[in-house]
MARFIMI-953112 format. One line per 10 residues: their letters; for each residue z, x, y of N, C-alpha, C. Coordinates in Angstrom, 2 decimals, decimal comma. Layout:
A = Z:X:Y:Z:X:Y:Z:X:Y ~ ...
***
This chain:
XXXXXXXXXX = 7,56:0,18:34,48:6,13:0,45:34,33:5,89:1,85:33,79 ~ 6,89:3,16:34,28:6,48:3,90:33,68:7,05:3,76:32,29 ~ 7,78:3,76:31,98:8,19:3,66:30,32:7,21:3,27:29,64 ~ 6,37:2,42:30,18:5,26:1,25:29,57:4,38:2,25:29,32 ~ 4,12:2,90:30,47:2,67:4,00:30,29:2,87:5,06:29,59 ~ 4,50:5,41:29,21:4,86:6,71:28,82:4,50:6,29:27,10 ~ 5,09:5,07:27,11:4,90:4,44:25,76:3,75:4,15:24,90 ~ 2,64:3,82:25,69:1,24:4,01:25,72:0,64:5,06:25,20 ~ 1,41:6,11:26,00:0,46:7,20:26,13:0,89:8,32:24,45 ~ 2,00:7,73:24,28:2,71:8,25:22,78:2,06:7,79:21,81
XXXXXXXXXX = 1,68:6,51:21,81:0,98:5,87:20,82:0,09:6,38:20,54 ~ -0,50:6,47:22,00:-2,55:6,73:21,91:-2,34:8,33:21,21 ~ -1,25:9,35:21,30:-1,13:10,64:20,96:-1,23:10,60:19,40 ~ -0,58:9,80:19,42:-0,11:9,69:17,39:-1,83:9,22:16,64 ~ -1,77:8,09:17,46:-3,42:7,66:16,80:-4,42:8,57:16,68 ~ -4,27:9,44:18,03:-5,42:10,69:17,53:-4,76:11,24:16,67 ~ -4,06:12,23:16,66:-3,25:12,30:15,10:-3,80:12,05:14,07 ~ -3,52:10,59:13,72:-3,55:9,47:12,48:-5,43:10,05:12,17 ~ -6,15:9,74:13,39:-7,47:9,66:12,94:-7,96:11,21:12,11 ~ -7,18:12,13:12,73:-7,65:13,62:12,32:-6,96:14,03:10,94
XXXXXXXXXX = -5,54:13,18:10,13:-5,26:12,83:8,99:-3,99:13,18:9,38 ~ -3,22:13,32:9,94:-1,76:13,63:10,48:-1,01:12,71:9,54 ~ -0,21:12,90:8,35:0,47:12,25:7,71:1,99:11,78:8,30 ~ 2,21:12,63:8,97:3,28:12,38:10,34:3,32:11,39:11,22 ~ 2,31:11,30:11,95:1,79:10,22:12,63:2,02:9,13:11,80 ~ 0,96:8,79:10,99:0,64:7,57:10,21:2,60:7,09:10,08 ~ 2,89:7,81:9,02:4,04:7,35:8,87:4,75:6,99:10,13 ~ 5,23:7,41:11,55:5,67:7,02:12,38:4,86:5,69:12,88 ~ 3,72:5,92:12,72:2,98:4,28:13,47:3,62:3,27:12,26 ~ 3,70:3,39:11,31:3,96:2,93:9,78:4,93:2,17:10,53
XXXXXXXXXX = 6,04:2,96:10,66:7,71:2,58:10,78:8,05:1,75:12,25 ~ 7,00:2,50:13,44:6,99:1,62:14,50:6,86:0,20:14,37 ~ 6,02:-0,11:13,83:4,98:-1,88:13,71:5,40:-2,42:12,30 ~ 6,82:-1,70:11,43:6,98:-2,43:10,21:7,41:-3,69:10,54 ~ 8,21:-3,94:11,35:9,34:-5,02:11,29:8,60:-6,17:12,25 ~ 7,90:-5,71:12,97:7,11:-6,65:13,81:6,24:-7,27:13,36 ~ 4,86:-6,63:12,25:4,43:-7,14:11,59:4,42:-8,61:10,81 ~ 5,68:-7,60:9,78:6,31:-8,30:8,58:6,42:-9,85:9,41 ~ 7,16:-9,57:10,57:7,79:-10,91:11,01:6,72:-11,81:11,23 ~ 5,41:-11,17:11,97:4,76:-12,29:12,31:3,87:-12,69:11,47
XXXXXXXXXX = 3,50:-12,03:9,98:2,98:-12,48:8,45:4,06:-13,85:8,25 ~ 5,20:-13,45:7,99:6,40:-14,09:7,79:6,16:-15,95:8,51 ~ 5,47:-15,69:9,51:5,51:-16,71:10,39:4,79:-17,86:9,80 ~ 3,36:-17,56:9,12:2,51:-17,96:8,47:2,56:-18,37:6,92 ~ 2,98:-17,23:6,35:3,27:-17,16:5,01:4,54:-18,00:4,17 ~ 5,44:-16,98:5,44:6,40:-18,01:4,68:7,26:-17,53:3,48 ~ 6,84:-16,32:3,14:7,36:-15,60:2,23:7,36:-14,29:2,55 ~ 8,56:-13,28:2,34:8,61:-12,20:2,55:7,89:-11,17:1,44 ~ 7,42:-11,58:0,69:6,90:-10,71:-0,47:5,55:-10,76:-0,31 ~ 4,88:-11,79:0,23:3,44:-12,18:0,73:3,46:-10,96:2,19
XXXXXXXXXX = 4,51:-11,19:2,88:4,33:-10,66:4,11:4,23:-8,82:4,32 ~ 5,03:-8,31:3,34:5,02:-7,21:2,83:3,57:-6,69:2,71 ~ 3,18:-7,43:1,63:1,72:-7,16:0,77:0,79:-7,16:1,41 ~ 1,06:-7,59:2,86:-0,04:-8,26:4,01:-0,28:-6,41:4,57 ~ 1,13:-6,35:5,24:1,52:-5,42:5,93:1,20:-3,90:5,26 ~ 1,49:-3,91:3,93:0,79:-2,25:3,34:-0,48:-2,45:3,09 ~ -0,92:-3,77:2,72:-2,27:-3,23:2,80:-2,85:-2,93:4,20 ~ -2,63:-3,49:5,05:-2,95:-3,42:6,39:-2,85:-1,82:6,50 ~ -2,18:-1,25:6,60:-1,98:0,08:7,01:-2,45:1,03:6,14 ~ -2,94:0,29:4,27:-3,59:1,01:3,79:-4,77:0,99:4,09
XXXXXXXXXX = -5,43:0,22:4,81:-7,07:-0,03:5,21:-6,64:0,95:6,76 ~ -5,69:0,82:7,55:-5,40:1,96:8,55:-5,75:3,46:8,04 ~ -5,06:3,63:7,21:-5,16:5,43:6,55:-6,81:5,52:5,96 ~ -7,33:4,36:5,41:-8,50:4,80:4,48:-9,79:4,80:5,44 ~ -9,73:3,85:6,68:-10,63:3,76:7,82:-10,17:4,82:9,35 ~ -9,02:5,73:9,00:-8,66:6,38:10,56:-9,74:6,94:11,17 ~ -10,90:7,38:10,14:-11,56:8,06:11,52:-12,68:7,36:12,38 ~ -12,84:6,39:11,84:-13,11:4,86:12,68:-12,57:4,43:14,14 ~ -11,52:4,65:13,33:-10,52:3,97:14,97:-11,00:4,41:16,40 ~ -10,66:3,50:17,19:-11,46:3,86:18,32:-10,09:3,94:19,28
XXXXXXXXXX = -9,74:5,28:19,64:-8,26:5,15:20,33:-8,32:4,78:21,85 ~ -9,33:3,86:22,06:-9,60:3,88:23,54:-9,09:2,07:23,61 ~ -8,74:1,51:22,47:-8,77:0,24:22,37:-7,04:-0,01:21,65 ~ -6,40:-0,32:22,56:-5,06:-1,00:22,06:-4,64:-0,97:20,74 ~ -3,95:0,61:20,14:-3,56:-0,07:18,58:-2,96:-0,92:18,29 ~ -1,94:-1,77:19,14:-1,22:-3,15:18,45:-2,42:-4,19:18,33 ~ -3,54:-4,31:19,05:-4,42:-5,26:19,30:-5,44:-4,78:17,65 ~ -5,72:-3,76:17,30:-6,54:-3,02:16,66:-5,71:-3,72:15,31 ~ -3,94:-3,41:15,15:-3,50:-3,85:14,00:-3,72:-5,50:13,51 ~ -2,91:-6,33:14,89:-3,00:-7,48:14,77:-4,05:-8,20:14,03
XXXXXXXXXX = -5,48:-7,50:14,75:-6,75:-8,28:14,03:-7,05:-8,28:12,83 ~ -6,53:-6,78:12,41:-6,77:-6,93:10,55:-5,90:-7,39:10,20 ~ -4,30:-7,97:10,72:-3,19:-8,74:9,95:-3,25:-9,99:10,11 ~ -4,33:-10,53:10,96:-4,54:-11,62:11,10:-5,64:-12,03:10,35 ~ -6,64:-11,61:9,70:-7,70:-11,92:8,80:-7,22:-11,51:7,85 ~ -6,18:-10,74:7,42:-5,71:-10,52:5,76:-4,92:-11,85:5,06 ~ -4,28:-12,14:6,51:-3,53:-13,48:6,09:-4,09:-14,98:6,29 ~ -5,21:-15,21:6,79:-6,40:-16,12:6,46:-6,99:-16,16:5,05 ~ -7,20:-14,63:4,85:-7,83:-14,99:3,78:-7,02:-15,06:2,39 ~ -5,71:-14,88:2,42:-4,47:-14,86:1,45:-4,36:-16,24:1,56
XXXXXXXXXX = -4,07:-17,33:2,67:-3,95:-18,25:2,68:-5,06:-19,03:1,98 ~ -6,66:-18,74:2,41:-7,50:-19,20:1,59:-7,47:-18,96:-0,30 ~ -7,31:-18,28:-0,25:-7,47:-17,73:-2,29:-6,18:-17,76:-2,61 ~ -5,04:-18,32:-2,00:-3,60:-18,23:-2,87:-3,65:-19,19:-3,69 ~ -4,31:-20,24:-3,75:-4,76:-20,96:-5,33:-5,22:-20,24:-6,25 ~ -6,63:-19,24:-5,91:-7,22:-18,49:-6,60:-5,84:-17,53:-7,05 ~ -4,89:-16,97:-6,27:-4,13:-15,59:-6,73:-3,03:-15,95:-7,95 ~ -2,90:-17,38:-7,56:-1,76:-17,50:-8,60:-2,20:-18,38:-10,12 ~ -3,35:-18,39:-9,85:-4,50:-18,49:-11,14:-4,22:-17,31:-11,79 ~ -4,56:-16,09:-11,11:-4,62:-14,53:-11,40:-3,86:-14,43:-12,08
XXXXXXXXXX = -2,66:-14,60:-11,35:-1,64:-14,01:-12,19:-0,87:-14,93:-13,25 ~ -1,26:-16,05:-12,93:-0,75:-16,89:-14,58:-1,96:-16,53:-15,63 ~ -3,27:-15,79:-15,36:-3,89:-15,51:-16,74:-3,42:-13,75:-16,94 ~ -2,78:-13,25:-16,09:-2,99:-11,52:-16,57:-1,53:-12,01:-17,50 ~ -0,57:-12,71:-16,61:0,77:-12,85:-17,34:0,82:-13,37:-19,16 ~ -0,38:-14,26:-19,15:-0,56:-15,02:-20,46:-1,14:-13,53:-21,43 ~ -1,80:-13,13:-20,74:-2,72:-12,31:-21,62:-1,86:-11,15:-22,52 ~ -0,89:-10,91:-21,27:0,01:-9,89:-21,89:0,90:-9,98:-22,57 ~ 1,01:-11,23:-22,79:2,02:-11,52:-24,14:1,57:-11,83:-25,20 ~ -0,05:-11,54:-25,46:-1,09:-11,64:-26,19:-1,18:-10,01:-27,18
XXXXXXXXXX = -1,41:-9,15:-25,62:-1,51:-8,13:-26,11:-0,39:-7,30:-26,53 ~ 0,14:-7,36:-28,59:1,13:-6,66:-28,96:0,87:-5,80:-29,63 ~ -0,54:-5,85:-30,33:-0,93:-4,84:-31,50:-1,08:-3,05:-30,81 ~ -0,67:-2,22:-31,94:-0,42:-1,09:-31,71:-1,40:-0,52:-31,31 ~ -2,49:-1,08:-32,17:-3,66:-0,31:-31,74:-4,43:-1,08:-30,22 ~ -4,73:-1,92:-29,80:-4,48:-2,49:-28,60:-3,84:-2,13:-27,34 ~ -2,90:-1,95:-27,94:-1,94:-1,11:-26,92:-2,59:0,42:-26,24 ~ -2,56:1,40:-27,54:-3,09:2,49:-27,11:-4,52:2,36:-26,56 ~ -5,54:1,68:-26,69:-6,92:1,42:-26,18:-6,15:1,00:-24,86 ~ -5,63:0,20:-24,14:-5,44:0,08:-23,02:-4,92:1,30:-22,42
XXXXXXXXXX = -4,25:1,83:-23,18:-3,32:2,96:-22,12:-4,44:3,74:-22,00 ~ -5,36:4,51:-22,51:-6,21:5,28:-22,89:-7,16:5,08:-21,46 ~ -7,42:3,60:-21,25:-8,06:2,95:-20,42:-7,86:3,13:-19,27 ~ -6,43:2,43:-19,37:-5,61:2,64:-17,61:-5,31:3,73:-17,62 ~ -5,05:4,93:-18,42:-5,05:6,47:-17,63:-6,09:7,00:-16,81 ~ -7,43:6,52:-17,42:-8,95:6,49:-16,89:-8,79:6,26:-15,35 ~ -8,82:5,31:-15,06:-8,60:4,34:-13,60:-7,51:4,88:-13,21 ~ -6,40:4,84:-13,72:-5,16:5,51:-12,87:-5,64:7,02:-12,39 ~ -6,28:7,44:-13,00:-6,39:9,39:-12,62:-7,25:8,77:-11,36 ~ -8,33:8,02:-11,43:-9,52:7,49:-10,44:-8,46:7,44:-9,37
XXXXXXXXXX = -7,90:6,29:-9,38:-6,83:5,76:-7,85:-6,13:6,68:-7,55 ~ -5,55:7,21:-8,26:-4,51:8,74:-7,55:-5,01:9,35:-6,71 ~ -6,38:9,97:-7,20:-7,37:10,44:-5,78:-7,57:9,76:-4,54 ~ -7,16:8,80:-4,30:-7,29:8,02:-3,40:-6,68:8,20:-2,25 ~ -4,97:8,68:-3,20:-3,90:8,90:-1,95:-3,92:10,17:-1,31 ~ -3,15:10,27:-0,07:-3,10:11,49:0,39:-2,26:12,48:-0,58 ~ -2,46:14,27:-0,37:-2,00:14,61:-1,08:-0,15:14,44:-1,06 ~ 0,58:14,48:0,33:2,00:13,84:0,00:2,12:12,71:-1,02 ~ 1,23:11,56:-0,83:1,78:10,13:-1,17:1,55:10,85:-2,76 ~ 0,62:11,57:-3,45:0,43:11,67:-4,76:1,71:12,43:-5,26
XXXXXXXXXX = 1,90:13,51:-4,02:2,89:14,31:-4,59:4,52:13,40:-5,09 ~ 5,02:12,66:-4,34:5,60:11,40:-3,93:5,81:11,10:-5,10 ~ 4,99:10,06:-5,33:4,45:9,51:-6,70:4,85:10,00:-7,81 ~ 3,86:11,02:-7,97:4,08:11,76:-9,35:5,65:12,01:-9,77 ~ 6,27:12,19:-8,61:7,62:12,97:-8,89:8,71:11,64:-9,26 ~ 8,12:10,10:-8,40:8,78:9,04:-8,86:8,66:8,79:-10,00 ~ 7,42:8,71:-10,13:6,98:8,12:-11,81:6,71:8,73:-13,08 ~ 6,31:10,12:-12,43:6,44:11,06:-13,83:7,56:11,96:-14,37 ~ 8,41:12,35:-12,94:9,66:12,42:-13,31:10,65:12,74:-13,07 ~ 10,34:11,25:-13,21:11,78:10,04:-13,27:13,07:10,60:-12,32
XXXXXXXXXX = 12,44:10,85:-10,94:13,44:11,27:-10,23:13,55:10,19:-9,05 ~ 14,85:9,69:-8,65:15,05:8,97:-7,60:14,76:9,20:-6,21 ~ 14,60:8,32:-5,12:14,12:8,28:-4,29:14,64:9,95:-3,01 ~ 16,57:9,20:-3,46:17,34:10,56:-2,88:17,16:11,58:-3,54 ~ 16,54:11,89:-4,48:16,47:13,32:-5,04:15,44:13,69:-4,34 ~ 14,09:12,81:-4,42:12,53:13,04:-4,03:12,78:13,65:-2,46 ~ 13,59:12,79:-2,00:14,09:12,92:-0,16:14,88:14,53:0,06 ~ 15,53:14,70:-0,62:16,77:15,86:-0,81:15,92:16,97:-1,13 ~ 14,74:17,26:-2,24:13,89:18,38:-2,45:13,05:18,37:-0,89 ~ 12,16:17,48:-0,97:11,46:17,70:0,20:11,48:17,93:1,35
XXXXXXXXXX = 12,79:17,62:1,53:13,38:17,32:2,83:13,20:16,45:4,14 ~ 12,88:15,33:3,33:12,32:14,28:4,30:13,39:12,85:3,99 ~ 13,18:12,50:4,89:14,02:10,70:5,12:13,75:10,36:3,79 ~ 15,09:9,45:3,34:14,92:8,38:2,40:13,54:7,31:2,61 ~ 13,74:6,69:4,20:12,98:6,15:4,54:11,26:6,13:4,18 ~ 11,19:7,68:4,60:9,94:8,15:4,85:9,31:8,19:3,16 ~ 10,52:8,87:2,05:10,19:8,53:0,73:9,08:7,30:0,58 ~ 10,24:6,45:0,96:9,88:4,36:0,30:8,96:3,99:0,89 ~ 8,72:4,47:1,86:6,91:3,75:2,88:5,76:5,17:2,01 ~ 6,20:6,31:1,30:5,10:7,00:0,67:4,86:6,32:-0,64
XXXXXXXXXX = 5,73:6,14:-1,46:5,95:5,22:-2,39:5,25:3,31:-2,49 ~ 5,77:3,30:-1,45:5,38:1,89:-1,45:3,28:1,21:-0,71 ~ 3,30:2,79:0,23:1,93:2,46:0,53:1,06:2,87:-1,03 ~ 1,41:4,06:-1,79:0,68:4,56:-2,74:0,28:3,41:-4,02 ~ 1,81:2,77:-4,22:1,00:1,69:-4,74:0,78:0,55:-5,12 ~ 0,68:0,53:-3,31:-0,66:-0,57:-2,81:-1,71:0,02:-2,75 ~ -2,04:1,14:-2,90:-3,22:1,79:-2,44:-4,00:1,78:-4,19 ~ -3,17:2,13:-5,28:-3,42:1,88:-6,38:-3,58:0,86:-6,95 ~ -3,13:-0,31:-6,68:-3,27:-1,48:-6,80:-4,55:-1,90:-6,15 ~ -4,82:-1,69:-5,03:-5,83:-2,00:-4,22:-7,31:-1,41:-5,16
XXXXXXXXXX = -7,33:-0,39:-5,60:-8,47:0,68:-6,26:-8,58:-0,52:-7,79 ~ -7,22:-0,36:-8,65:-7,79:-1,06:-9,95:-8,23:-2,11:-9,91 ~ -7,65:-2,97:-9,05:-8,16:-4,23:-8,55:-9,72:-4,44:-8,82 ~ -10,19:-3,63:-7,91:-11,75:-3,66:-7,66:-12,31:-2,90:-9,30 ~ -11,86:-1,93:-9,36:-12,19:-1,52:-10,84:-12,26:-1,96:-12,09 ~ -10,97:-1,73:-12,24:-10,70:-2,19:-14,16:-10,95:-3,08:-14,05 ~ -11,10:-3,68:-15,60:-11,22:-5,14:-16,26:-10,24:-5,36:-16,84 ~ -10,54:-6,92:-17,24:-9,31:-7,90:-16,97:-7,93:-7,26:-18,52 ~ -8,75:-6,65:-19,15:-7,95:-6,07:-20,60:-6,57:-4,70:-19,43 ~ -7,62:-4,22:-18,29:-6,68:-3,11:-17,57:-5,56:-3,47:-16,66
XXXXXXXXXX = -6,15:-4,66:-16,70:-5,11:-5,39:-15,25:-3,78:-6,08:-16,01 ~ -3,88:-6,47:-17,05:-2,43:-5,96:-18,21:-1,78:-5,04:-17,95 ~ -2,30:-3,51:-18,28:-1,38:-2,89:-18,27:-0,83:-2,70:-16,58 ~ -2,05:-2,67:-15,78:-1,31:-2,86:-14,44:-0,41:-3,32:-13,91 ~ -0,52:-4,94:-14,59:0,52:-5,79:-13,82:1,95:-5,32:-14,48 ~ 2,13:-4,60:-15,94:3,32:-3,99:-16,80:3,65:-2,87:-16,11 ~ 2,60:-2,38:-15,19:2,96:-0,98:-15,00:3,44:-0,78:-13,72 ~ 2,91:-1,43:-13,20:3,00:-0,92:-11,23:4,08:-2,23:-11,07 ~ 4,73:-3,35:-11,50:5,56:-3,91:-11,07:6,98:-3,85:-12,63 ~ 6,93:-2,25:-12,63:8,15:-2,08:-13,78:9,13:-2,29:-12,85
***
């Protein structure tokens, strides 16, 4: 029983944390509830790549709503409920999603012309600068250094001095978190270069 309460009482510590923007925290609640999650998406879904997608966004609506949270109320109970309506409603529109993506996929083998090309990039730099703001300043820093340059995860880990681990959950929430932003944004000409870009 005490372990239980000691365990409790760690959680409820981190969550205040999380709510006041503790990037520390977050990531430890992150890594606590990954595998548990995943599993019980997994249960439903049925696919581990669905279950994933369930799970960062979940924790990206965690980071973007923390000062919401009400730490007086069970965070496993607090997570569960949004992983349980993310995957209702995935289950509802996964006809709709894979519509989605058989027209962005068609489109982009449409779009070859040079000049085409650069109007999109021009475009998605627009929206991409937009979503970057989104992330915290680590996850951008993160980022930038993955994708602009072109440095590996153990290098990113080795400068900063942080976990490999801790890298791939900054990396991997950022973009979902970018994904999540163009989504709602760009149009369907941007979501080309998206789907080319964020799943290179």
């Amino acid at each position: 029983m005490t372990n239980s309460n000691n365990s409790s009482e760690k959680e409820r510590e981190l969550v205040l944390k999380l709510i006041q923007g503790n990037e520390d925290a977050f990531c430890e609640l992150y890594s606590s509830y990954k595998h548990r999650l995943i599993y019980f998406a997994m249960k439903f879904l049925k696919s581990s790549e669905f279950a994933e997608d369930i799970f960062q966004d979940t924790f990206t609506t965690i980071w973007q709503t923390r000062k919401f949270i009400n730490p007086d109320i069970p965070f496993s109970s607090f997570l569960y409920t949004i992983m349980r309506n993310r995957i209702l409603n995935l289950l509802r529109n996964l006809d709709n999603e894979t519509e989605l993506k058989n027209y962005i996929f068609d489109q982009a083998i449409d779009a070859h012309e040079d000049i085409e090309e650069h109007l999109f990039s021009k475009e998605f730099m627009k929206y991409l600068t937009c979503a970057m703001e989104k992330l915290t300043p680590r996850q951008r820093e993160i980022f930038d250094m993955s994708r602009n340059q072109d440095m590996s995860h153990k290098e990113i880990a080795q400068k900063l001095g942080i976990s490999l681990n801790t890298v791939q959950e900054h990396i991997s929430i950022a973009l979902k978190t970018i994904r999540t932003y163009l989504d709602k944004h760009a149009g369907p000409y941007v979501n080309i270069v998206i789907f080319l870009f964020l799943l290179k």
